[in-house]
C-alpha positions in Angstrom: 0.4 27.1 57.2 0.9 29.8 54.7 4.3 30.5 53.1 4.8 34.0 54.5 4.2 32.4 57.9 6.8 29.5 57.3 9.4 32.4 55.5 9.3 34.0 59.7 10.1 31.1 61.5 12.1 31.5 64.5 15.8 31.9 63.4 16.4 29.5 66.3 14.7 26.8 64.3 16.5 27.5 61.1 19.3 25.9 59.4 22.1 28.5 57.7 24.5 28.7 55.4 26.4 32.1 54.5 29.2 32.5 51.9 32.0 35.0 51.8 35.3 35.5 50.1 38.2 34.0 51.4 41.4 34.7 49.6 40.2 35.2 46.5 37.5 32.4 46.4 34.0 31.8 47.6 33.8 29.7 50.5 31.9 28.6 53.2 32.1 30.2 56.3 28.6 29.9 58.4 27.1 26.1 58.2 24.3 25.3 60.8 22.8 21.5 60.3 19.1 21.2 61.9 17.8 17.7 60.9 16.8 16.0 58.9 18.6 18.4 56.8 22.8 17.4 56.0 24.8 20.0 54.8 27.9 19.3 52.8 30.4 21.2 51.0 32.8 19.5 48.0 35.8 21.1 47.3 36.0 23.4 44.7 39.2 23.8 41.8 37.7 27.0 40.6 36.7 30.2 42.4 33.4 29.5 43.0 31.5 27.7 46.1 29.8 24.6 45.7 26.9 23.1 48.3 25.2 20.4 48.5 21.5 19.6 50.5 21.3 15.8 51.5 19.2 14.8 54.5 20.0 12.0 57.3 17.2 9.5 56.3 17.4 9.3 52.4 13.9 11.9 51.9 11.6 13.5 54.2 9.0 11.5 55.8 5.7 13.1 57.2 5.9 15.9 59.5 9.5 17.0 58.4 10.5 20.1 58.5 13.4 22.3 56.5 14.3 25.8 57.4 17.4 26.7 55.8 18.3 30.8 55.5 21.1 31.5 52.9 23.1 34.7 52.4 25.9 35.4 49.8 28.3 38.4 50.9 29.4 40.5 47.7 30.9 38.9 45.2 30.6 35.8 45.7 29.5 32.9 43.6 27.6 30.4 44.6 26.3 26.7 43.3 23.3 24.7 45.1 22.6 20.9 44.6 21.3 18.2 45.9 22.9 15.1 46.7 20.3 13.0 45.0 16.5 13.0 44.5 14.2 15.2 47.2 12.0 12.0 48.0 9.2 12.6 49.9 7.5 9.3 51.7 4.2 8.7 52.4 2.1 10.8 54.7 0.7 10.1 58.0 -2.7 11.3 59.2 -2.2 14.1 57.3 1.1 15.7 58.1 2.7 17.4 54.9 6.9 17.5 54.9 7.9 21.0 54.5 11.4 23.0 52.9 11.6 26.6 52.8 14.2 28.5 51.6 15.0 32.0 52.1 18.4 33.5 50.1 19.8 36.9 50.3 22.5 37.7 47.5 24.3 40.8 48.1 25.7 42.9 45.4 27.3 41.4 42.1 26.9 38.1 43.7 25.9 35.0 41.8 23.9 32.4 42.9 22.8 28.7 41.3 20.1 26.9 42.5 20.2 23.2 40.4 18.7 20.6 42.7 17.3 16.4 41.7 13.8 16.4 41.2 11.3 16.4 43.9 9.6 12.6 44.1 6.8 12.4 46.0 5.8 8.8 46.5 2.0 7.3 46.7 -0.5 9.2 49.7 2.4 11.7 50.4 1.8 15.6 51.0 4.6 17.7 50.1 5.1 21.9 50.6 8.1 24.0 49.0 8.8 27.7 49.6 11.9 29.5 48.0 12.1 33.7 48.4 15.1 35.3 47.7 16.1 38.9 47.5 19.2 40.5 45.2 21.3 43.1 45.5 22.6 45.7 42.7 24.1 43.5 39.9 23.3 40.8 41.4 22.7 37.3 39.3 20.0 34.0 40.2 18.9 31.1 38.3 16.6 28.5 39.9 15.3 25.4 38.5 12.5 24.4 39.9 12.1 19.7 39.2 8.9 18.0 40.2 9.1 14.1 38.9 5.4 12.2 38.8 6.6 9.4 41.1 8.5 6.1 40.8 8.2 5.8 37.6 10.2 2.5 37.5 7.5 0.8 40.0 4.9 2.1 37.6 3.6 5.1 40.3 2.7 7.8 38.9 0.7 10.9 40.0 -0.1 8.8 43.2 1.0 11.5 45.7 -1.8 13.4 47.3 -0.6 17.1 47.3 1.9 19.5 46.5 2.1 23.0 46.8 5.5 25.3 45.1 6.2 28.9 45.5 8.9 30.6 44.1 9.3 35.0 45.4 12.4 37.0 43.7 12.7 40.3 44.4 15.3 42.8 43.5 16.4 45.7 46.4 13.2 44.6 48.0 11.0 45.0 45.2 9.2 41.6 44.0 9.6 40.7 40.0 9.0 36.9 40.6 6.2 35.1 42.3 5.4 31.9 40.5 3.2 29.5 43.0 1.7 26.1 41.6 -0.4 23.6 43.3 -1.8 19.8 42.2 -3.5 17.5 43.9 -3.6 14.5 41.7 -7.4 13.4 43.7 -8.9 17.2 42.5 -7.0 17.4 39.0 -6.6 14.8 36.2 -2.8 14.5 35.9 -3.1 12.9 32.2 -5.2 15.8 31.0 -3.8 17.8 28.1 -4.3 20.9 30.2 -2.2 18.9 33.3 0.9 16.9 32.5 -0.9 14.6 29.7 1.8 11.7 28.7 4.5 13.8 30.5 6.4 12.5 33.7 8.7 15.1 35.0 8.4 19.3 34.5 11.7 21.2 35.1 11.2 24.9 35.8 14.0 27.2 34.8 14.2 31.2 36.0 16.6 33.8 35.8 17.1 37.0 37.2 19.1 39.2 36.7 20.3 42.9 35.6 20.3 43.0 31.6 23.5 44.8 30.9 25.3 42.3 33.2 27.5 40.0 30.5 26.8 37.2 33.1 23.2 37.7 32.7 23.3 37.9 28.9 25.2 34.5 28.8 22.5 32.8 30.4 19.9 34.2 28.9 21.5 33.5 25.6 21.9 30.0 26.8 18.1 29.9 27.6 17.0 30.5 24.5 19.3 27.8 22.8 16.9 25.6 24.3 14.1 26.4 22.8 12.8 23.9 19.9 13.3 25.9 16.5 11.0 23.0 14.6 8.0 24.1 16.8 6.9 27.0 15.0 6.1 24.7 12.0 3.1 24.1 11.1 3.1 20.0 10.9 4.9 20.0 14.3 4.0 16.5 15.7 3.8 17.8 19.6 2.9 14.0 20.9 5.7 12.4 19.3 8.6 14.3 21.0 9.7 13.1 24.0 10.4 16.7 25.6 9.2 19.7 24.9 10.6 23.2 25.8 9.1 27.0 26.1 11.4 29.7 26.7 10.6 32.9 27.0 11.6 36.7 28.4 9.0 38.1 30.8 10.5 41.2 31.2 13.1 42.7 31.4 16.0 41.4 34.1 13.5 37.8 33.8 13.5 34.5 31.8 11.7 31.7 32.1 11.6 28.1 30.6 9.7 25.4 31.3 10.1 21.6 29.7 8.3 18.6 29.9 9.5 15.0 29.4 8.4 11.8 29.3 11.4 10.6 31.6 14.0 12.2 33.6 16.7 10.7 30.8 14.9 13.0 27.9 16.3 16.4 30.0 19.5 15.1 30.4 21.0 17.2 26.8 19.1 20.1 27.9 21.1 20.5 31.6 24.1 19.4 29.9 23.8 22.1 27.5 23.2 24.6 30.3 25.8 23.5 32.8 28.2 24.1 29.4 27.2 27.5 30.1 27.4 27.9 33.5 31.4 26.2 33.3 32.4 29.2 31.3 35.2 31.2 33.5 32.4 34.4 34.0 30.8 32.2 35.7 31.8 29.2 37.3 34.8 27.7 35.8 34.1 24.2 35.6 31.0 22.3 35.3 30.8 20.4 39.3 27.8 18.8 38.1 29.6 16.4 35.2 30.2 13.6 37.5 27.0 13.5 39.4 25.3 13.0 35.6 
């Protein structure tokens, strides 16, 4: 199926979540559980919203299917996790487990989508599809976490597909479409031009409106990732165990990409972002220091 024709589901068939304010915080006030998907919702000590995707069976197996539509009334701020890593289990005749997302953020909202990486385990088939649409001074970052496997039972690249697409637009108008597909049997994971020695690729993008003081604070703290000794010219790109590109694709868009050689090599990068994202602009608190 293609990912316009999983965006228009049937709303019948769709999970939802909708945030509002409520006395002077974001909160939670639509939350619609289809499984396998498990909605939860922490509590909160500052003023923004915190939710979390977990699912009833640890993963999604073949033939699952997630449908979750999201919208954020004005104003509100919003943070979305996962409770641990998306696995994905092996496939069965064919059938490919499936997540779409489709977020609306009304005006001068904010929302954060941080999940766990995507694992997709030997012989399984794997679909993502995220579109979201903004409002006037409205404010998104996605990541984006694909990990090669289970890396500690020496699996890697053993899946057999997976297909990513990522649609911003902003009052309608698209400014993001980003769509990536591998299929370890078709493309030689270990290339240089693939993922060579690297395990995991995290995915970072942010949209936003560029005189927004939110938006500049991320962006600044996007660029503080970047790897200042890589311009040099004896830069030993094999022997670091990340690597980072960040970069402004236009204006209202920044993007970074890193690879690793382990999940554990990323682990200063999101802690230097979620420093930023605990500043009182924007969330207040960091709700992802005791997951980590």
């Amino acid at each position: 199926m293609q990912p316009q024709a999983l965006v228009n589901k049937p709303v019948t068939e769709w999970s939802e979540i909708e945030v509002a304010t409520v006395r002077g915080k974001s909160a939670l006030i639509t939350c619609k559980n289809i499984q396998p998907l498990k909605i939860l919702n922490p509590g909160s000590v500052a003023a923004g919203c915190y939710v979390v995707l977990s699912s009833y069976g640890g993963g999604m197996v073949a033939g699952d299917k997630i449908w979750l539509r999201l919208h954020c009334q004005a104003n509100t701020r919003l943070l979305l996790s996962t409770q641990a890593n998306t696995k994905i289990f092996r496939s069965v005749d064919g059938a490919v487990a499936e997540q779409v997302l489709v977020g609306e953020l009304v005006g001068n909202g904010l929302a954060v989508v941080f999940p766990d990486p995507v694992v997709l385990q030997e012989n399984s088939r794997y679909r993502q599809v995220q579109h979201w649409n903004l409002g006037p001074g409205s404010l998104l970052l996605v990541a984006d976490w694909l990990h090669s496997g289970r890396m500690d039972s020496g699996e890697k690249f053993a899946f057999d597909s997976y297909c990513s697409e990522l649609k911003v637009s902003v009052a309608g108008r698209p400014v993001v479409l980003d769509r990536f597909v591998f299929n370890p049997d078709e493309h030689i994971a270990t290339s240089p031009a693939n993922f060579d020695q690297y395990q995991t690729v995290l995915s970072l993008y942010l949209v936003g409106n560029p005189d927004d003081a939110r938006f500049v604070l991320l962006a600044e703290a996007l660029m503080a990732l970047k790897m200042p000794e890589s311009t040099e010219l004896h830069f030993q790109m094999t022997a670091k165990d990340y690597l980072v590109s960040v970069s402004k694709v236009k204006e209202g868009v920044y993007l970074a990409r890193a690879l690793a050689k382990s999940r554990l090599a990323l682990d200063p990068l999101i802690s230097q972002l979620m420093q930023a994202l605990a500043r009182e602009e924007l969330f207040g608190y960091n709700p992802l220091k005791r997951k980590y």
